[in-house]
SEZA-194222 format. One record per residue (C-alpha): residue in one letter; y, z negated, x. Coordinates in steps of 0.1 Angstrom, whole numbers, plus 5000, padded with zeros to 4 digits. Example, Ala and Ser with C-alpha at 12.3 -4.5 7.8 and 13.67 -1.06 7.14 Angstrom:
<nodes>
A495549225123S498949295137
</nodes>
This chain:
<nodes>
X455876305920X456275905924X460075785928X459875405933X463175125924X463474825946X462574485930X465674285919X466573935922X464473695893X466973625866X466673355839X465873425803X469373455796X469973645823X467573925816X468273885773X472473975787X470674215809X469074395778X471774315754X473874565783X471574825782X470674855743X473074665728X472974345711X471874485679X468574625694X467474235714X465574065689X464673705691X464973505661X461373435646X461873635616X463373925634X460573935655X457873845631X456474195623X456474305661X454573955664X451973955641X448974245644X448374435611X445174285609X444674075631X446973875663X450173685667X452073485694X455973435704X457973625726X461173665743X462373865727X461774225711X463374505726X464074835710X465575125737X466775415718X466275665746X463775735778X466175635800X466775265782X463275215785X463475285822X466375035825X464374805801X461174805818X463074795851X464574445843X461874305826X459374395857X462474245880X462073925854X458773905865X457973835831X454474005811X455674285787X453674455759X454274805751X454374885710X454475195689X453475135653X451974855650X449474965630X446474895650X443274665639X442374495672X445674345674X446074555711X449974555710X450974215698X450773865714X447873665717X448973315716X451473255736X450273185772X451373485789X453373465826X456673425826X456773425790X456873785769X459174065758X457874315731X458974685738X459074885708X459375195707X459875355673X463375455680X461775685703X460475955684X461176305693X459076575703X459076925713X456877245706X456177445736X454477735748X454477905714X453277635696X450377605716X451677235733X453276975720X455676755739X455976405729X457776045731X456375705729X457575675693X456476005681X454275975647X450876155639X452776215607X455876385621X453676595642X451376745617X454876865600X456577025632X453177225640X453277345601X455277645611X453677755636X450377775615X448977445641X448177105636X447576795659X444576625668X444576355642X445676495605X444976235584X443575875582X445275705614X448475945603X448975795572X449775455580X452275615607X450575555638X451875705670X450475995691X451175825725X449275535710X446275765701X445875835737X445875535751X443375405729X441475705733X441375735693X438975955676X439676065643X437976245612X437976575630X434176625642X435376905665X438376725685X436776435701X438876135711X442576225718X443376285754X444976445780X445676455820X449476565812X451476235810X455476085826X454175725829X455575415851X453175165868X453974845880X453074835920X451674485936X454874425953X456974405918X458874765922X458275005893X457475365898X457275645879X454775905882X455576245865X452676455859X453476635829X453576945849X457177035837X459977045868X462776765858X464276625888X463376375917X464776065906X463575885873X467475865861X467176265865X463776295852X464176085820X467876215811X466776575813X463576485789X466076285764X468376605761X465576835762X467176985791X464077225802X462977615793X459577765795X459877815831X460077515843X456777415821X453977525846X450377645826X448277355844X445277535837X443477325852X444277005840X443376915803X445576815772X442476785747X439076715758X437277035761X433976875763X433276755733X432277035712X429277035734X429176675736X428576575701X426576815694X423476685720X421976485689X418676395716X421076185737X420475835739X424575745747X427075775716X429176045715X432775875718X433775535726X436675315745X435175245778X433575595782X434575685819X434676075808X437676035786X439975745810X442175915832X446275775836X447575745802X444175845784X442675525777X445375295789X445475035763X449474945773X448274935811X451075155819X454575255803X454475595789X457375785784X455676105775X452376325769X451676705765X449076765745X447277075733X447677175693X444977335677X444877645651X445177565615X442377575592X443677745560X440777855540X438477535535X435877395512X435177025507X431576855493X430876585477X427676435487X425676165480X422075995480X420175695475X418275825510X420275775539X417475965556X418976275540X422376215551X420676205589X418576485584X421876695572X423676565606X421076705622X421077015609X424677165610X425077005643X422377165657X421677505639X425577615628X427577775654X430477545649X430177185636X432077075603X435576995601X434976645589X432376455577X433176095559X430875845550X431475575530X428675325516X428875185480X430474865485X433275015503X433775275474X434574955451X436674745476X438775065482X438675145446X440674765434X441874695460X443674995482X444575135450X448775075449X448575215484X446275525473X448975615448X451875515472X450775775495X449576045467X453076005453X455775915481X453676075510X452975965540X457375975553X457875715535X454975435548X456375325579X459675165561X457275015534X455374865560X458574705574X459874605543X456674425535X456874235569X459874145559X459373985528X456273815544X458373675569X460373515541X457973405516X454673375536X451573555547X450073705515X452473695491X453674095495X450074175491X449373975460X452474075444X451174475453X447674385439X449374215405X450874535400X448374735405X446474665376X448774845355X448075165373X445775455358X442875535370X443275765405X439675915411X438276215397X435576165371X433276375390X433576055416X433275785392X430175965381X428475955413X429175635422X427475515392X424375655406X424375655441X424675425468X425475635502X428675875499X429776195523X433176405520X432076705539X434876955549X433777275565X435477605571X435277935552X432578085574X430577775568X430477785532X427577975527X425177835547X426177475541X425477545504X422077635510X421677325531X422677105504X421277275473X417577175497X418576835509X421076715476X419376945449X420676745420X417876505413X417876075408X417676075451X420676315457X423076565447X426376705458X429176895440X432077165457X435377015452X437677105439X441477125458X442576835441X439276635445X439276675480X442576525484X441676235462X438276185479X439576215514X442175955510X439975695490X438475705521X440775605542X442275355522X439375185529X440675025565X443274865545X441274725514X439474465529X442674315541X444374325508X441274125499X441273835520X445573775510X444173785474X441173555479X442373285504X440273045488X436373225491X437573425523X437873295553X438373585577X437273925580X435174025613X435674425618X433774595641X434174935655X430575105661X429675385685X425675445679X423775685702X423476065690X420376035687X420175795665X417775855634X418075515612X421575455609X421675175579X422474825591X420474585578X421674175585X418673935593X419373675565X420873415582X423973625588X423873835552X423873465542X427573385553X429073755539X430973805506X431074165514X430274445539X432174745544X430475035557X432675355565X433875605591X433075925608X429376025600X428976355624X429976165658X427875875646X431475635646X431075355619X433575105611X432374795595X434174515578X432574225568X434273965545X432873655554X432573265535X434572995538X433472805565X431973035588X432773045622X434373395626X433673405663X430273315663X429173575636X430973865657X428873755682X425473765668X426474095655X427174205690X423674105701X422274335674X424474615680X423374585720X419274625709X420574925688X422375075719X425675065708X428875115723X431674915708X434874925700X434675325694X438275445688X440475095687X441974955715X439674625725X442574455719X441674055715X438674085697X436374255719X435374225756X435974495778X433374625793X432974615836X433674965841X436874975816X438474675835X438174835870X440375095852X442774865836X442674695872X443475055889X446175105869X448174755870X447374585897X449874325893X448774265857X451674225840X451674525816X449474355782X447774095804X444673955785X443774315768X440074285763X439673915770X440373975807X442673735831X446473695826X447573555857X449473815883X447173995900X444173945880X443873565892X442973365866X440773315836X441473415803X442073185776X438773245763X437573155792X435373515793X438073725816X437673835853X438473615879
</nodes>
C-alpha cells in the first residue's frame, strides 16, 4: 500500500523552523550549537552543522516533520542513537543541499510483542536494550543481546545497517516487514506500508493507529512468506569452503527496503522475528599462542556439530590491555548501573563536552578510574600473562560435551594452549571486557592527544574459507602505529580492527593502503557498520541506495557517493557517482 502527499510550496528556513516549532513544539527544534552538538558530532568519528535538530515525539510528527522538510527541499539525516562508528547518521561537513535538519528519533521508542511473543513490533527509537527486557517474559530474546545493546543502540538502526552481532547463529539483522516513507523524484513523499498488519489507507490513518497501538491479532496477517530474520544463514556460515565472507554491508542477499538502508529511507517501523531463549549455557575460555588452533577449532564445530555456537569472541592481546586501562570506568559503569542507565550518560557526557571541549569528559573518566579495583577474574589475568590470542566461546547445553572434548585435544593445557569452563560470573566479566573494547581505543586517543593522531577503524568481512586469519602490516605501515586492535566475531570470520596511529600520519592514506591489502585477501569491508564517511560504497550497494532515493535527499553523501539532487554531482571527496 503506497499513499502519496502533494509537494508544498518551498519555505525559507524560518519558515520551515515555525513550521516544526507547530508540529513538535518549540521545546523539541534544536538549533543552537551546543544544543545540537551531540546530534552533530559521530561517537567516533563525523561532525558538521545543521538546521536544526528535530525531535517528533510520535509516528505521526515524524510524518508531518519529514513532510515539511521534503517540501523544504532541504537534505535530512535520519538518527537513532547515535552510537555508530562510521559516523553514518551525523553530518559530514557541511555541504549538503539546501542546508540540513537532523531527525532524531529517541523519543520514539515503543514497541509491541505480537503473535505470542514470537514478533516483535517496533519504532524508530526502540533500543536493543529495551527489547531484550520486553522478550524476557516470554522466555525470548532479540537478535542482538549484547555488545551493540549496551551502548543503547536502536533496533531500527540494526537493520538498516544490516548489523551482525555476537550471535553466530542470527546472521545480520533483517527483515522484509517494514512502514517506511521514500522520497519520489518529483519531491512528494510516500509511504509504503508493508508490515503486513491492516491500519488504514491514508498515512494520517496508518501512523495514528500504530502510535495508539490501535490493532489485534487479526489484523496482523502470518506473511509466511516474507522474512523477519534471515533464514539463510545457519546454512550460510557454516559453508567454511566458500571463497565470499559470510556477512557484510553491500551483500545483495541481505538488502531489501529497510534492510540495509543506511538512512535511504524514513522508517517508522519493523517486525521482526524473536528467537527462543537459551537458558542452560556454558561459556570457555580459550586461548593460544597458535592462531592455527583457533582456525582449526572454527572449523570443526562449524562443520561437524549439528548446531554452531552461540557466540564465539576473539580478542588479540593488545586489545585485552587497551580494554583493560582504558574501557575500565565504563566496564564497571555497566556491571554496576546496567545497561538502562547508558544512554543518559552518554548525553550527559556530550554535554559536558560541549561546554568544556572534546576530551575533557573522557579524561576526567580515565582520572578516575585509577582508583577502581581490579574488574577481571584472576583466571583472566592469568591467561593473559601467557597467551597472546583470546576466545570467549558460549555454546548451549547439548553442546557441552562434545565441545569439551574438542578443546581438551586442541587447548590441552600446555605452553601453546589451554582453556578453562567459566564460571557464571566469569562469563559475564569476559563477555563484556570484550565489548568494551569498541570504546577503548577512543578513550585513548582523548587521553593521548599529544602521540595520537587519529584512529583508522576498519570493519573486516574475510572469506569462510579463510585458513590464516592473522594480519600481519608490511613495515612501512606497522611503522606509523602506536597500537592495533584486533577483535570481533571469530565464527563468521567478522574482525574489527582499530589501529592507533602516530602523530603525523596521514589518516586517509593509511586506510587506504590497508584497503589494498584487505582487497588481495578477498575481503569484504565494512561488515556490520553502516559505510558511513569512511568507506566507499561499493557499485552494487549504490544502485540500491539509488533505488531507493532517487532524489537523494535522504543522508546524501552516505558512502562517499554524490550529494546533489538526483545523484548529480560529485562528492566532496571527489570519489562519488556522477
Amino acid at each position: 500500500m503506497t499513499s502519496v502527499i502533494p509537494a508544498l510550496p518551498r519555505p525559507d528556513t524560518g519558515d520551515l523552523l515555525s513550521a516544526l516549532r507547530a508540529v513538535v513544539g518549540r521545546r523539541h527544534v534544536l538549533t543552537s550549537s551546543r544544543a545540537t552538538a551531540r546530534y552533530r558530532k559521530g561517537y567516533r568519528t563525523g561532525n558538521g552543522p545543521a538546521i536544526a535538530v528535530v525531535r517528533p515525539g510520535s509516528l505521526l510528527e515524524l510524518w508531518q516533520v519529514a513532510s515539511a522538510c521534503v517540501a523544504a527541499d532541504v537534505s535530512i539525516i535520519m538518527q537513532a542513537s547515535n552510537t555508530g562508528l562510521t559516523g553514518g547518521s551525523t553530518p559530514d561537513g557541511g555541504d549538503y543541499p539546501g542546508g540540513l535538519v537532523i531527525i532524531s528519533t529517541t523519543r520514539l521508542g515503543d514497541l509491541r510483542v505480537i503473535r505470542d511473543g514470537a514478533q516483535v513490533l517496533c519504532q524508530p527509537g526502540t533500543t536493543l536494550n529495551r527489547l531484550e527486557r520486553a522478550l524476557r517474559p516470554f522466555g525470548r530474546e532479540p537478535h542482538s543481546v549484547i555488545g551493540s545493546s549496551c551502548l543503547g543502540a536502536s533496533v531500527v538502526g540494526g537493520v538498516c545497517n544490516n548489523s551482525g552481532g555476537s550471535l553466530v547463529r542470527r546472521g545480520p539483522a533483517y527483515t522484509q516487514l517494514a512502514l517506511y516513507a521514500r522520497v519520489q523524484p518529483d519531491g512528494t513523499l510516500a509511504l509504503v506500508n508493508h508490515l503486513g498488519i491492516a491500519l488504514g489507507d491514508t498515512p494520517e490513518t496508518i501512523l495514528a493507529r500504530l502510535d495508539r497501538g490501535d490493532f489485534s491479532e487479526s489484523d496482523i496477517d502470518p506473511a509466511t512468506r516474507s522474512w523477519a530474520h534471515d533464514h539463510a544463514y545457519l546454512d550460510h556460515v557454516r559453508d567454511i569452503d566458500s571463497a565470499s565472507p559470510a556477512r557484510f554491508n553491500a551483500d545483495p542477499r541481505c538488502l531489501f527496503e529497510a534492510a540495509g538502508s543506511a538512512g535511504k529511507l524514513i522508517v517508522f517501523a519493523v517486525r521482526l522475528d524473536t528467537f527462543a531463549r537459551e537458558e542452560e549455557t556454558t561459556t570457555f575460555y580459550i586461548a593460544t599462542r597458535d592462531p592455527a588452533r583457533l582456525t582449526r577449532l572454527r572449523r570443526a564445530m562449524l562443520s561437524d556439530f549439528e548446531l554452531p555456537p552461540i557466540a564465539g569472541e576473539y580478542m588479540h592481546e593488545t586489545a585485552f590491555d587497551i580494554a583493560d586501562v582504558y574501557g575500565r570506568d565504563m566496564f564497571v559503569a555497566i556491571e554496576r548501573l546496567g545497561t538502562d542507565r547508558l544512554p543518559a550518560l552518554f548525553s550527559a557526557k556530550s554535554r559536558f563536552d560541549a561546554v568544556f571541549g572534546d576530551g575533557r569528559s573522557d579524561r576526567m573518566m580515565q582520572w578516575a578510574g585509577r582508583f577502581l579495583g581490579d574488574h577481571l577474574p584472576t583466571r583472566m589475568r592469568k591467561f593473559r600473562a601467557r597467551f597472546e590470542h583470546h576466545l570467549i566461546l558460549k555454546v548451549s547445553h547439548d553442546q557441552v560435551g562434545p565441545t569439551r572434548a574438542l578443546l581438551a585435544e586442541l587447548f590441552p593445557g600446555d605452553s601453546q594452549a589451554d582453556h578453562f569452563e567459566c564460571t557464571a560470573q566469569e562469563s559475564a566479566k569476559a563477555f563484556l571486557h570484550r565489548f568494551v573494547a569498541a570504546g577503548a581505543a577512543v578513550r585513548y586517543r582523548a587521553v593521548h592527544p599529544e602521540t595520537v593522531e587519529d584512529i583508522v577503524a576498519l570493519d573486516v568481512a574475510l572469506p569462510r574459507n579463510t585458513l590464516e586469519w592473522e594480519e600481519h602490516l608490511p613495515p612501512e605501515l606497522e611503522s606509523k602505529v602506536l597500537h592495533t586492535l584486533y577483535y570481533g566475531h571469530f565464527f563468521c570470520q567478522v574482525f574489527h580492527q582499530d589501529y592507533i596511529v602516530r602523530k603525523g600520519t596521514d589518516p586517509l592514506r593509511f586506510e587506504h593502503a590497508l584497503w589494498d591489502l584487505l582487497d588481495t585477501r578477498g575481503a569484504q569491508y565494512p561488515a556490520e557498520h553502516n559505510v558511513g564517511h569512511l568507506y566507499i560504497a561499493k557499485p552494487e550497494l549504490t544502485e540500491f541506495y539509488q533505488s531507493l532515493d532517487p532524489r537523494n535527499q535522504l543522508n546524501p553523501g552516505i558512502g562517499q557517493t554524490a550529494r546533489g539532487r538526483h545523484w548529480s554531482s560529485p562528492s566532496p571527496h571527489g570519489d562519488g557517482c556522477t
